[in-house]
Biopython code that builds the backbone (N, CA, C, O; Angstrom):
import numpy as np
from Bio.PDB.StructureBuilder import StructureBuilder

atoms = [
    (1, "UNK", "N", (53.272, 19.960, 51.276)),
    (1, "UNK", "CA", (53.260, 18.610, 51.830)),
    (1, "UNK", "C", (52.338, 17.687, 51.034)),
    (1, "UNK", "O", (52.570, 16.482, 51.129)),
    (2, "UNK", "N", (51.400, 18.058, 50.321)),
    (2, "UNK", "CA", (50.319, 17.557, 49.500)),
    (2, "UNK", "C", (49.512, 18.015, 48.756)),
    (2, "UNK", "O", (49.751, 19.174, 48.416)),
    (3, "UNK", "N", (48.236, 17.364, 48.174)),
    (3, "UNK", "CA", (47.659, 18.604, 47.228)),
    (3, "UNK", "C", (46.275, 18.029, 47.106)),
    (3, "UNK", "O", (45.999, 16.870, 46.798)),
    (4, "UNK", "N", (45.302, 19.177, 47.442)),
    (4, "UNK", "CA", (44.006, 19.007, 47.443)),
    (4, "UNK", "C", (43.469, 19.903, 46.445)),
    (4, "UNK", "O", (44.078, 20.917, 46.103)),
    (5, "UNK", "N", (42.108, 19.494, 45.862)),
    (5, "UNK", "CA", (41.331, 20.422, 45.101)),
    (5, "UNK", "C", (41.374, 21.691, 46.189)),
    (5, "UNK", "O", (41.855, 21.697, 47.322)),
    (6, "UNK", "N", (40.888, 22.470, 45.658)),
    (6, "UNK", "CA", (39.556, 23.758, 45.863)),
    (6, "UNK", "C", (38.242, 23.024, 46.028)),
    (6, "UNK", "O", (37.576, 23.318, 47.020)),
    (7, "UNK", "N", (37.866, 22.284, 45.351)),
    (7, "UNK", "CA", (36.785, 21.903, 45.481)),
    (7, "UNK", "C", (36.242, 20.722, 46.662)),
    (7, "UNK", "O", (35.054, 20.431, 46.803)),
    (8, "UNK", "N", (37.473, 20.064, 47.536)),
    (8, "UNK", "CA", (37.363, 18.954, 48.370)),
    (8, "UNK", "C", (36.316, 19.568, 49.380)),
    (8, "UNK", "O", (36.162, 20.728, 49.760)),
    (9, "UNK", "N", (35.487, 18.124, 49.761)),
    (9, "UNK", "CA", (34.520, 18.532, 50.751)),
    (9, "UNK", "C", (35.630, 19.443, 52.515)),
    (9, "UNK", "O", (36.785, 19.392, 52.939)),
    (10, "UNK", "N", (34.794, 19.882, 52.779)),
    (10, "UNK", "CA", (35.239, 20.528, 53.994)),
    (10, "UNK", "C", (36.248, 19.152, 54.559)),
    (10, "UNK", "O", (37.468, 19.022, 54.465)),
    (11, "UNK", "N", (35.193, 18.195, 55.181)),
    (11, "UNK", "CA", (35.742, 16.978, 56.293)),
    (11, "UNK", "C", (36.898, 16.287, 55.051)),
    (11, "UNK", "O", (37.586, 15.430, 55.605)),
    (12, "UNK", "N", (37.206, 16.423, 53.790)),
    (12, "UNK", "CA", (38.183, 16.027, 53.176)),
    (12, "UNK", "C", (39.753, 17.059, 53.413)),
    (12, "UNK", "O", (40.895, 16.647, 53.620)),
    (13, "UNK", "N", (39.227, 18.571, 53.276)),
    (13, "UNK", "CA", (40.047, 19.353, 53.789)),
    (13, "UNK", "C", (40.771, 19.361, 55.274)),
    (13, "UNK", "O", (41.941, 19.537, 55.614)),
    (14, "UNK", "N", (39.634, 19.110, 55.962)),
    (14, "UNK", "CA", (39.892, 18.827, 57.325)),
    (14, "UNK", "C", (41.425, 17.803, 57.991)),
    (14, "UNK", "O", (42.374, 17.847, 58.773)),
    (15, "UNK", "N", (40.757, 16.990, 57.014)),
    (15, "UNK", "CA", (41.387, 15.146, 56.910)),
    (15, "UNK", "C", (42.832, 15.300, 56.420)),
    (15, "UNK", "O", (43.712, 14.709, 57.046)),
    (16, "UNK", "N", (43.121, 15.981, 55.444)),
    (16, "UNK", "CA", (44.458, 16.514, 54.765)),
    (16, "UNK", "C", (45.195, 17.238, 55.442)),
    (16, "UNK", "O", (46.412, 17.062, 55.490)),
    (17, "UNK", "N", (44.321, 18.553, 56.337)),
    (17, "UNK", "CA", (45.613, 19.061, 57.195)),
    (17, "UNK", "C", (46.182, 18.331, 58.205)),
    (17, "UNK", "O", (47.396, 18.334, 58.411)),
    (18, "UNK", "N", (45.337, 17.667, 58.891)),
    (18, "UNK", "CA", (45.530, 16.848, 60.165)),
    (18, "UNK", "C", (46.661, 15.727, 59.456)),
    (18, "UNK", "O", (47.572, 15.392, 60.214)),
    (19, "UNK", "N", (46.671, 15.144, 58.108)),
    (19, "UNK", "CA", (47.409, 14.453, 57.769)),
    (19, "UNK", "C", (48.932, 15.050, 57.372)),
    (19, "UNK", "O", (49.999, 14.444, 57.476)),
    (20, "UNK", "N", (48.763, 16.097, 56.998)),
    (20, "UNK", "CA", (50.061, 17.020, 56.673)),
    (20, "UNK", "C", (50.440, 17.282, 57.618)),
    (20, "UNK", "O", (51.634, 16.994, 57.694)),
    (21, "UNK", "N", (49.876, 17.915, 58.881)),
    (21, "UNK", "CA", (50.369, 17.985, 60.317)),
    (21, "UNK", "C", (51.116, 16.969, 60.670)),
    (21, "UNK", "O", (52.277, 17.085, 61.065)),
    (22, "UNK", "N", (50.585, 16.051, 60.569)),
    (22, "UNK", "CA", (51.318, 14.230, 61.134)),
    (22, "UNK", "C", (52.715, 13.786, 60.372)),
    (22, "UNK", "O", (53.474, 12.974, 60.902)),
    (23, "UNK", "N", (52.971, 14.329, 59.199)),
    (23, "UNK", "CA", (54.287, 14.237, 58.541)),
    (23, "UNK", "C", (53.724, 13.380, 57.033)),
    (23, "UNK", "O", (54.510, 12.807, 56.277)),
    (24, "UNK", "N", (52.732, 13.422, 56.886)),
    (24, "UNK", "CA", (52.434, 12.356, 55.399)),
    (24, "UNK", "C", (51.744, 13.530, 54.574)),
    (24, "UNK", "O", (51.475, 14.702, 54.840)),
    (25, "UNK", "N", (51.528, 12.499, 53.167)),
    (25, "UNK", "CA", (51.518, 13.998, 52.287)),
    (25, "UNK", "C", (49.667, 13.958, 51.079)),
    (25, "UNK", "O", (49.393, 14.051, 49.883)),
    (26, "UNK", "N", (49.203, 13.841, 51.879)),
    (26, "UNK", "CA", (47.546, 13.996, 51.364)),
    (26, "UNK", "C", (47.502, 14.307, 49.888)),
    (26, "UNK", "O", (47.839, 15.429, 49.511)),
    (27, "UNK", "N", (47.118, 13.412, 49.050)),
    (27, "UNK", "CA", (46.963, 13.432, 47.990)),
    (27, "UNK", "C", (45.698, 13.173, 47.261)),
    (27, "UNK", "O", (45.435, 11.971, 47.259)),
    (28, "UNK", "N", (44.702, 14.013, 46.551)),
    (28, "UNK", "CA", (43.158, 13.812, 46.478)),
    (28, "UNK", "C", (43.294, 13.222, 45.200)),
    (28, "UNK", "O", (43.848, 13.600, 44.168)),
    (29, "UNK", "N", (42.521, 11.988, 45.575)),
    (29, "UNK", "CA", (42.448, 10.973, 44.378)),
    (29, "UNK", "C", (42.257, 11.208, 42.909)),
    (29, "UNK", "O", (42.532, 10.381, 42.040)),
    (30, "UNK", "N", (41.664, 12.643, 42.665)),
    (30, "UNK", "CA", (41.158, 12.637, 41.302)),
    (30, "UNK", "C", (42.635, 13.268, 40.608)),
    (30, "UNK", "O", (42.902, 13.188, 39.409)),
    (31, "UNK", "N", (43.556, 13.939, 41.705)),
    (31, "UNK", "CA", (45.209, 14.074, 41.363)),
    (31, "UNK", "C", (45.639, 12.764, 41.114)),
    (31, "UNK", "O", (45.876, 12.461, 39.945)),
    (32, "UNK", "N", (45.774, 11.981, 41.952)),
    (32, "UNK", "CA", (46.742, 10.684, 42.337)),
    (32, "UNK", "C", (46.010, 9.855, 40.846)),
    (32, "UNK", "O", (46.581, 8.842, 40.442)),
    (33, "UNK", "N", (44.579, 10.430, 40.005)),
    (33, "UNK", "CA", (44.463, 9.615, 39.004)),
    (33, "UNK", "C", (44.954, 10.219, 37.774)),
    (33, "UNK", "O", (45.049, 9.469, 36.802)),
    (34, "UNK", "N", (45.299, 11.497, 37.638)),
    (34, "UNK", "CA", (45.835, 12.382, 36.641)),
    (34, "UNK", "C", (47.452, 12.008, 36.486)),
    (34, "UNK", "O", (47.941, 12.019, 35.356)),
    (35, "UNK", "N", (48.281, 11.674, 37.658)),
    (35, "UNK", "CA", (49.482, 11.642, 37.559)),
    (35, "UNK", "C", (49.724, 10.204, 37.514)),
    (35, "UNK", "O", (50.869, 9.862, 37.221)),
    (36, "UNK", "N", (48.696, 9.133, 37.792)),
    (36, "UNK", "CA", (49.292, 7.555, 37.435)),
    (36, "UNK", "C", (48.159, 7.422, 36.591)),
    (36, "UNK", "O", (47.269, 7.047, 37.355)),
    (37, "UNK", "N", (47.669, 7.521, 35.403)),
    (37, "UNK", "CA", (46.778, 7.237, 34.326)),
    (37, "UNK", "C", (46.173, 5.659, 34.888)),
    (37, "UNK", "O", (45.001, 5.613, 35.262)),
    (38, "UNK", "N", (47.015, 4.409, 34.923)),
    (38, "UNK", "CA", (46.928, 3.390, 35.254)),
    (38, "UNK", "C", (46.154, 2.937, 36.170)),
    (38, "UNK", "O", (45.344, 2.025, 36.002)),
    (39, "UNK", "N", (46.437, 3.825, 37.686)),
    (39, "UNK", "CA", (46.124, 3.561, 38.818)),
    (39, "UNK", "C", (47.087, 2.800, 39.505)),
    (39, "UNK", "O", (46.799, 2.366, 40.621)),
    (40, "UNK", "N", (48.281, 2.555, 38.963)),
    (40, "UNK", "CA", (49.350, 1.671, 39.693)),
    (40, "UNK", "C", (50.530, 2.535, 39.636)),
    (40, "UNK", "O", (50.684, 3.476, 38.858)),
    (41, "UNK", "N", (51.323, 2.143, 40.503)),
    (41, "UNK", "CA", (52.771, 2.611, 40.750)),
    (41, "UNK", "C", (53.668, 1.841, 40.015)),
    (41, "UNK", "O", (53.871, 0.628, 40.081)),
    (42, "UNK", "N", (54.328, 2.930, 39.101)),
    (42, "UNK", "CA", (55.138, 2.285, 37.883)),
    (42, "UNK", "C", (56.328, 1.607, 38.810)),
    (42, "UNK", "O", (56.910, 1.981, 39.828)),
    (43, "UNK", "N", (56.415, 0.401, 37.950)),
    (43, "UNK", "CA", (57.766, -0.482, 38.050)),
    (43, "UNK", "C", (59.330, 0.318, 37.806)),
    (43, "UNK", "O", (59.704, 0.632, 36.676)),
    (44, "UNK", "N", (59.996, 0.533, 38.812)),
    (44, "UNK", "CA", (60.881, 1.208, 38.728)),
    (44, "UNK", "C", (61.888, 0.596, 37.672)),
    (44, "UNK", "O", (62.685, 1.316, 37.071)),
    (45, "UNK", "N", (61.804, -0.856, 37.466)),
    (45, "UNK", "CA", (62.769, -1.803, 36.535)),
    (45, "UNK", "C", (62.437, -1.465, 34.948)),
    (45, "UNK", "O", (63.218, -1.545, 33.999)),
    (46, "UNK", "N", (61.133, -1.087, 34.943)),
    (46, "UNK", "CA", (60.690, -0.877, 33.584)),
    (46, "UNK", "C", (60.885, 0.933, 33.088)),
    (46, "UNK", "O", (60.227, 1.733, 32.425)),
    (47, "UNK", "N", (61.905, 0.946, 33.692)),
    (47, "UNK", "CA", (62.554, 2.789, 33.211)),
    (47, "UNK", "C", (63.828, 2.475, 33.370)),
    (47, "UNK", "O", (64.701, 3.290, 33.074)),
    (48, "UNK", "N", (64.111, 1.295, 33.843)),
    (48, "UNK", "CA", (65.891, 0.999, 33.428)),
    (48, "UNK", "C", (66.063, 0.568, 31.861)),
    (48, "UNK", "O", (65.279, -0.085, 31.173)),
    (49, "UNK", "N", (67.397, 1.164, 31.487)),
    (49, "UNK", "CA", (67.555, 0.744, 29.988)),
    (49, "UNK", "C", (67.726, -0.558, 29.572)),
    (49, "UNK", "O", (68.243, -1.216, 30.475)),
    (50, "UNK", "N", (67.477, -1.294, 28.438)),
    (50, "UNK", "CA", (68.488, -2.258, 28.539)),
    (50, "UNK", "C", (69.937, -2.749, 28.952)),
    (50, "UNK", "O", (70.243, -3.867, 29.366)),
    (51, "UNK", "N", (70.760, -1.649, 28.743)),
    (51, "UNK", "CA", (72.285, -1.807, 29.274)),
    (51, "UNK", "C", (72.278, -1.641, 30.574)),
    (51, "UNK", "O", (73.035, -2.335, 31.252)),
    (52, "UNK", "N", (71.205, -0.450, 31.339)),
    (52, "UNK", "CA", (71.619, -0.861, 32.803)),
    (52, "UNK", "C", (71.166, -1.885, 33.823)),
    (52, "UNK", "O", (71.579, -2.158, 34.950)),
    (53, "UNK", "N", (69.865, -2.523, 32.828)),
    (53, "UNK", "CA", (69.670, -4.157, 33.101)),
    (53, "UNK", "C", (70.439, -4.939, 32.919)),
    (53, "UNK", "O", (70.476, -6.020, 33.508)),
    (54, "UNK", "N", (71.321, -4.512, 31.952)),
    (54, "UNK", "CA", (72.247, -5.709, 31.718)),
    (54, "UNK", "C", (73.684, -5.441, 32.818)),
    (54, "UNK", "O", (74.410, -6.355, 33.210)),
    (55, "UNK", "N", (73.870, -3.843, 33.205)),
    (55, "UNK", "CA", (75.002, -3.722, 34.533)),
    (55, "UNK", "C", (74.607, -4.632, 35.749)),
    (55, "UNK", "O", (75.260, -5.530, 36.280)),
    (56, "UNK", "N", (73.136, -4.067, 36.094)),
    (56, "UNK", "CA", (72.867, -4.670, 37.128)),
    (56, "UNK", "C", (72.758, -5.918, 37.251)),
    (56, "UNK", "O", (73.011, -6.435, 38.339)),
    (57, "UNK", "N", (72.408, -6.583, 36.299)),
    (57, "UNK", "CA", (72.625, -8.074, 36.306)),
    (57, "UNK", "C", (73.621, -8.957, 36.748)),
    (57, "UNK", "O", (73.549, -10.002, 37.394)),
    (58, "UNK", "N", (74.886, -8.124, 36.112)),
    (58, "UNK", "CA", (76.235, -8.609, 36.200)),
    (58, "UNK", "C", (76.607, -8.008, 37.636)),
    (58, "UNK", "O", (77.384, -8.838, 38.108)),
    (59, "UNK", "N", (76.442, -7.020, 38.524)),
    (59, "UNK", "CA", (76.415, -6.921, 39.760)),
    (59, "UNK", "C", (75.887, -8.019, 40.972)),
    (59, "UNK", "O", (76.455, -8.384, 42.002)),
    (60, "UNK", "N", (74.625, -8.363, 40.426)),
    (60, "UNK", "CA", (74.184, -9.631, 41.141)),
    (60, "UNK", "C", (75.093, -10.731, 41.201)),
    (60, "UNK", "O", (74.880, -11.734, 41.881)),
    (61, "UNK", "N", (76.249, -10.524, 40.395)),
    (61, "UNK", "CA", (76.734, -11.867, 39.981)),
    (61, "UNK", "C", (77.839, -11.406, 40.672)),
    (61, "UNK", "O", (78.711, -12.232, 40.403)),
    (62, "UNK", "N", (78.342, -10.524, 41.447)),
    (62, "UNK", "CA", (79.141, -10.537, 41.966)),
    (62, "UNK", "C", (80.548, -9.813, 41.112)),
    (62, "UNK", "O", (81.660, -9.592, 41.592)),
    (63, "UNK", "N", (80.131, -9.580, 39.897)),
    (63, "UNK", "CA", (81.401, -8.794, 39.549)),
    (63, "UNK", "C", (81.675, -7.419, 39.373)),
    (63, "UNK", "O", (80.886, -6.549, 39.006)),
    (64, "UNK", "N", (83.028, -7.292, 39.707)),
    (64, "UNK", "CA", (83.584, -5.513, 39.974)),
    (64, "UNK", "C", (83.844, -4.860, 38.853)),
    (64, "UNK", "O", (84.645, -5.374, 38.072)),
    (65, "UNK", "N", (83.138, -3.403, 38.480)),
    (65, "UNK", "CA", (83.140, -2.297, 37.579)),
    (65, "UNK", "C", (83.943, -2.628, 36.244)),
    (65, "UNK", "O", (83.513, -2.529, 35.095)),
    (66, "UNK", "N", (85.021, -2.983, 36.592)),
    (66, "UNK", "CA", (86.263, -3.365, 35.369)),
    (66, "UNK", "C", (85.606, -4.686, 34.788)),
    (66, "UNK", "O", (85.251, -4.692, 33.609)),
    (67, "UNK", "N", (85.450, -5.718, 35.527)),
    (67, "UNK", "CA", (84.891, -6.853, 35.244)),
    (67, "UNK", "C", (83.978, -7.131, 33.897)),
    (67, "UNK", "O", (84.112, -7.893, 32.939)),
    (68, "UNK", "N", (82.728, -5.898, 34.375)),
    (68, "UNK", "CA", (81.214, -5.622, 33.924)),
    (68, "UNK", "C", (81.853, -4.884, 32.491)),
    (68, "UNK", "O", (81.530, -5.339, 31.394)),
    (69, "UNK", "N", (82.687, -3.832, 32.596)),
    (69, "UNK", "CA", (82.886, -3.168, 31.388)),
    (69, "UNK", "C", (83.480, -4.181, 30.422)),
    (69, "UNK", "O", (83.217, -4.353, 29.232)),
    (70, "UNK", "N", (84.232, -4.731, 31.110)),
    (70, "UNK", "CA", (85.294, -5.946, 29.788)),
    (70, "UNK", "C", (83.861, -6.825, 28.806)),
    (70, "UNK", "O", (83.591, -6.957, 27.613)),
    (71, "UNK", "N", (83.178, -7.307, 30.239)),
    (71, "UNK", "CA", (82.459, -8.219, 29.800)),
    (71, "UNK", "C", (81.168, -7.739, 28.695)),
    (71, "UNK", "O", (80.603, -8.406, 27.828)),
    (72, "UNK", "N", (80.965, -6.272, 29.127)),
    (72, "UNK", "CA", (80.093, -5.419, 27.750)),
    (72, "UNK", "C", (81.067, -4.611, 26.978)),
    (72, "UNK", "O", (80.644, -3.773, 26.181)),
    (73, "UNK", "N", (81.939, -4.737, 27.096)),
    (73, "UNK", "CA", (82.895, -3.635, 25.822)),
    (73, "UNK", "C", (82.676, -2.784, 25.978)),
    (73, "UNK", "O", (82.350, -2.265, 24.910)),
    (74, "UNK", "N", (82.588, -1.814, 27.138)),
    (74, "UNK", "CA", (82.215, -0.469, 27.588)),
    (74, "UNK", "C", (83.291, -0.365, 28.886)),
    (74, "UNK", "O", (83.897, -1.230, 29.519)),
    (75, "UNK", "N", (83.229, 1.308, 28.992)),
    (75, "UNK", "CA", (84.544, 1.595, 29.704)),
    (75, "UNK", "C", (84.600, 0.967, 31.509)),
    (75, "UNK", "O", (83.469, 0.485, 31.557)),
    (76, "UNK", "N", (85.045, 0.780, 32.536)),
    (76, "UNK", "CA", (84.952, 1.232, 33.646)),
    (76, "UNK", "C", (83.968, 2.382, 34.239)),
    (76, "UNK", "O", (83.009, 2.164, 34.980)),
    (77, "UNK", "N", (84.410, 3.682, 33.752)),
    (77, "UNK", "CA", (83.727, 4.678, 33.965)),
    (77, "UNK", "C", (81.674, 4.708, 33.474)),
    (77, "UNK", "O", (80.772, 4.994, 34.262)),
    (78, "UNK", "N", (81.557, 4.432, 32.421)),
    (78, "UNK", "CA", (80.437, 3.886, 31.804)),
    (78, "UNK", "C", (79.838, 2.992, 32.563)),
    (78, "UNK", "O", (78.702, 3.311, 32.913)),
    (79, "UNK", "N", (80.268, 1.883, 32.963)),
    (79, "UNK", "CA", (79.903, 1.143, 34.307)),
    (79, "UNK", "C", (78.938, 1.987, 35.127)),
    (79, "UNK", "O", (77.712, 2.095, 35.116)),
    (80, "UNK", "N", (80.374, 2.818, 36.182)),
    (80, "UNK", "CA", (79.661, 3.743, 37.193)),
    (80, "UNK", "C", (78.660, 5.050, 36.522)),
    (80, "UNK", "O", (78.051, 5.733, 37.345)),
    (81, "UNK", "N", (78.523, 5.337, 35.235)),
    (81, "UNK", "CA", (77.450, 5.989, 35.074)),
    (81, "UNK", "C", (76.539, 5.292, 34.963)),
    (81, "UNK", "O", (75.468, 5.900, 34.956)),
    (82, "UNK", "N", (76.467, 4.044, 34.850)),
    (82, "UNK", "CA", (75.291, 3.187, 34.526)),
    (82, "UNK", "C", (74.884, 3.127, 35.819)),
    (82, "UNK", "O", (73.815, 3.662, 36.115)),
    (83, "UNK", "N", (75.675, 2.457, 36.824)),
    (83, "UNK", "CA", (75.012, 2.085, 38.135)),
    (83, "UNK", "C", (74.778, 2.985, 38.983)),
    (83, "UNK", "O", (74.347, 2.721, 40.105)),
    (84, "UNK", "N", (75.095, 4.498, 38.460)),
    (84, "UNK", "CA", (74.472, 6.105, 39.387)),
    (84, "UNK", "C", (72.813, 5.859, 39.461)),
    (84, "UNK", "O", (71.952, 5.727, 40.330)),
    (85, "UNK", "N", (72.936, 5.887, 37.657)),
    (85, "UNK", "CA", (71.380, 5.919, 37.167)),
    (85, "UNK", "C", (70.220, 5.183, 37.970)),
    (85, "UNK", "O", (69.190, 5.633, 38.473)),
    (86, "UNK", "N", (71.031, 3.185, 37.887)),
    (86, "UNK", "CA", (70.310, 2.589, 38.361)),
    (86, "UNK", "C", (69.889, 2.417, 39.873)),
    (86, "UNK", "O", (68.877, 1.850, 40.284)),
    (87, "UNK", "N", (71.085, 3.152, 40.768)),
    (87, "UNK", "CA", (70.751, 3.365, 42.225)),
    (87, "UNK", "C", (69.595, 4.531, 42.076)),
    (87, "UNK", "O", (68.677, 4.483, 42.894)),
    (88, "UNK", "N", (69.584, 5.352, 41.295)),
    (88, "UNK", "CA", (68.290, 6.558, 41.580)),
    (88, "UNK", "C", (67.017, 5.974, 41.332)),
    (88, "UNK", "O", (66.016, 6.014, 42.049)),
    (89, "UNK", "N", (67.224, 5.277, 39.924)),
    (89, "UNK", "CA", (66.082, 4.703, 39.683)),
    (89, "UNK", "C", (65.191, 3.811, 40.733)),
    (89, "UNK", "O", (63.968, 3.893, 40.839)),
    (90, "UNK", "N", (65.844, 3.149, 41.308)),
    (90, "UNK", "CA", (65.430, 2.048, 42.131)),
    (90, "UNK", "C", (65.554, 2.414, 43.721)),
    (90, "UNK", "O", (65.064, 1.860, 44.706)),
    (91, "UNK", "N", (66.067, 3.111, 43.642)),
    (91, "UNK", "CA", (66.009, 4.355, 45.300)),
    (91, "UNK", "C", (66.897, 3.302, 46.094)),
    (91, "UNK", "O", (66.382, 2.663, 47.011)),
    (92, "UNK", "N", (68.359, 3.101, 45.711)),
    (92, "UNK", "CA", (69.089, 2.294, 46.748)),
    (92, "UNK", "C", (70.432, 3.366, 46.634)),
    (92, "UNK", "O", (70.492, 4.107, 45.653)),
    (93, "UNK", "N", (71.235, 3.400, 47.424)),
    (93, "UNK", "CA", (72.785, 3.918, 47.749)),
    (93, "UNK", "C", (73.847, 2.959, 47.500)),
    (93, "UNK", "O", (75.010, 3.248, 47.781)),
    (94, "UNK", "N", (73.563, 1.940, 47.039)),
    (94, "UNK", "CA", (75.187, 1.108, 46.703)),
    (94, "UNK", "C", (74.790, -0.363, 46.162)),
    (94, "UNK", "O", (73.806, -1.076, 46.363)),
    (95, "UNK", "N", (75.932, -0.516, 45.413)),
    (95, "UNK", "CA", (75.503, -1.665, 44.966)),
    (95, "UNK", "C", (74.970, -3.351, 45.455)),
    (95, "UNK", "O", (74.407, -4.239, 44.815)),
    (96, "UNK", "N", (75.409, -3.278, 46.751)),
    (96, "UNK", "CA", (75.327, -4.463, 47.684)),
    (96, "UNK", "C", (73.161, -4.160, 47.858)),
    (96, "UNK", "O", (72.158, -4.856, 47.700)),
    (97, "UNK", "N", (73.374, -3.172, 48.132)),
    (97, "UNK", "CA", (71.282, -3.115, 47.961)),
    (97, "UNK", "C", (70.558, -2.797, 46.490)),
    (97, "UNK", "O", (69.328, -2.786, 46.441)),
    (98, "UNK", "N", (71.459, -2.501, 45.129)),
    (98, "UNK", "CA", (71.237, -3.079, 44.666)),
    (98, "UNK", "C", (70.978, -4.540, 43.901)),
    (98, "UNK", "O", (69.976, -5.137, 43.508)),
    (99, "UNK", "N", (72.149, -4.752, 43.900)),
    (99, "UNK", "CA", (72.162, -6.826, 43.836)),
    (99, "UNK", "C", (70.723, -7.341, 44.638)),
    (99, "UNK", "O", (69.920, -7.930, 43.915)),
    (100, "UNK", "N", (70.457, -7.209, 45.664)),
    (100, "UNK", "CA", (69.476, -7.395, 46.674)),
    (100, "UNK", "C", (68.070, -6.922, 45.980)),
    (100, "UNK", "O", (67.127, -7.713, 45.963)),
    (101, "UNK", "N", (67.954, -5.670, 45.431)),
    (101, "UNK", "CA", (67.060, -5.224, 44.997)),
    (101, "UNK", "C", (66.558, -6.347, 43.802)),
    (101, "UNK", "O", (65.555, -7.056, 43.724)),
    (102, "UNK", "N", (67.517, -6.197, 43.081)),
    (102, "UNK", "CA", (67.413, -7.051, 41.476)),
    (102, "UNK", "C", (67.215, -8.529, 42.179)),
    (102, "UNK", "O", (66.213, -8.968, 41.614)),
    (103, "UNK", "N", (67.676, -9.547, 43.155)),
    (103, "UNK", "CA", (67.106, -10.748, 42.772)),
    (103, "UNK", "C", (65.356, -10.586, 43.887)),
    (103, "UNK", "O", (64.693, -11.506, 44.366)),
    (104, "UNK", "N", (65.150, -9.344, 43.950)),
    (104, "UNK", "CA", (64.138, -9.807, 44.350)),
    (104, "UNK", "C", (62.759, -9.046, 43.284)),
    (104, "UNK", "O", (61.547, -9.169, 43.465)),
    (105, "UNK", "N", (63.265, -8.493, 42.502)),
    (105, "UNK", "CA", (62.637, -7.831, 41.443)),
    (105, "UNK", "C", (62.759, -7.872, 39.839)),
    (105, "UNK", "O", (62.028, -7.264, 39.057)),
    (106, "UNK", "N", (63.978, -8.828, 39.470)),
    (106, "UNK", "CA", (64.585, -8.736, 38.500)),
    (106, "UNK", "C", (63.862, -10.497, 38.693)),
    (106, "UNK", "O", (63.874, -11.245, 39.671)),
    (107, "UNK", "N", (63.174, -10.715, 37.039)),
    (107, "UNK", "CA", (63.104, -12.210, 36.609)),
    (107, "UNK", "C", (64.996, -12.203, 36.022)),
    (107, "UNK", "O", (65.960, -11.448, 35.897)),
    (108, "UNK", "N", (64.538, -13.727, 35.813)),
    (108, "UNK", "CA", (66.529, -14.102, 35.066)),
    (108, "UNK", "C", (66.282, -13.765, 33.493)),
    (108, "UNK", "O", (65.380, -14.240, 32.804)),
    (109, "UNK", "N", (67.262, -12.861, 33.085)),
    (109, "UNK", "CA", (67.226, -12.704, 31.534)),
    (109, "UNK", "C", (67.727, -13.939, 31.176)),
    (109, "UNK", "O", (68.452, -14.570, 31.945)),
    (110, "UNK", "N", (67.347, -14.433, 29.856)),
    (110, "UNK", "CA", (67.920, -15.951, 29.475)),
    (110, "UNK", "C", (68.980, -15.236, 28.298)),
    (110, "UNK", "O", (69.352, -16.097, 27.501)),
    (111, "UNK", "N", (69.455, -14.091, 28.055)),
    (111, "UNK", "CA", (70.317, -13.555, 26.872)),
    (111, "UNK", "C", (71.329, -12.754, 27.540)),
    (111, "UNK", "O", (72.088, -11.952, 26.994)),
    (112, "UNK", "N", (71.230, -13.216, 29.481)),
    (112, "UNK", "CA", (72.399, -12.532, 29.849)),
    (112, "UNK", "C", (73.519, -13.919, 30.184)),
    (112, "UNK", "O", (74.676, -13.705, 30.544)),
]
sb = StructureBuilder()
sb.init_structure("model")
sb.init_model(0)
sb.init_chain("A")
sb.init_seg("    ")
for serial, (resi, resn, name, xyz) in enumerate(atoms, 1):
    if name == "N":
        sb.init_residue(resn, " ", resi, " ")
    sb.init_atom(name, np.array(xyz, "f"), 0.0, 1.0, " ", f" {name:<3s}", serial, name[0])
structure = sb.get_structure()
């Protein structure tokens, strides 16, 4: 459910089970600083490729799979591998919450 040193004080150990008990997942900071170097939670938009920035874009806009491929010279099918990717990436199930996702996370490309 989470992950503590060996070394956490007792009342830190304490604090973690009671939190793992409750359904959340206790994570000891000097982990949570090993696995985000930064200290921030990466931008899920900035691990999309260029091309599936450029699918999703054209989704916002309202156009269907065939549409998107004509309009990049790429197949139909290519499309829907693009927009698998970008629903995982961005943790949505369909494209209507993606579109949604992107104008509220996506600036406007000026080269789309």
């Amino acid at each position: 459910m989470g992950y503590l040193l060996k070394d956490s004080h007792p009342r830190d150990l304490l604090a973690g089970i009671r939190a793992a008990a409750a359904g959340h997942a206790p994570l000891d900071p000097r982990v949570a600083r090993s696995l985000l170097p930064s200290g921030r939670v990466p931008d899920p938009a900035s691990a999309l490729s260029h091309r599936e920035l450029q699918v999703l874009r054209l989704v916002t806009k309202g156009m269907a799979n065939k549409q998107i491929g004509r309009a990049l010279g790429i197949s139909e099918h290519t499309v829907k591998v693009h927009l698998g990717n970008v629903f995982r990436q961005i943790g949505v199930g369909d494209r209507t919450s993606a579109a949604m996702w992107a104008r509220e996370h996506l600036t406007e490309d000026p080269a789309s």
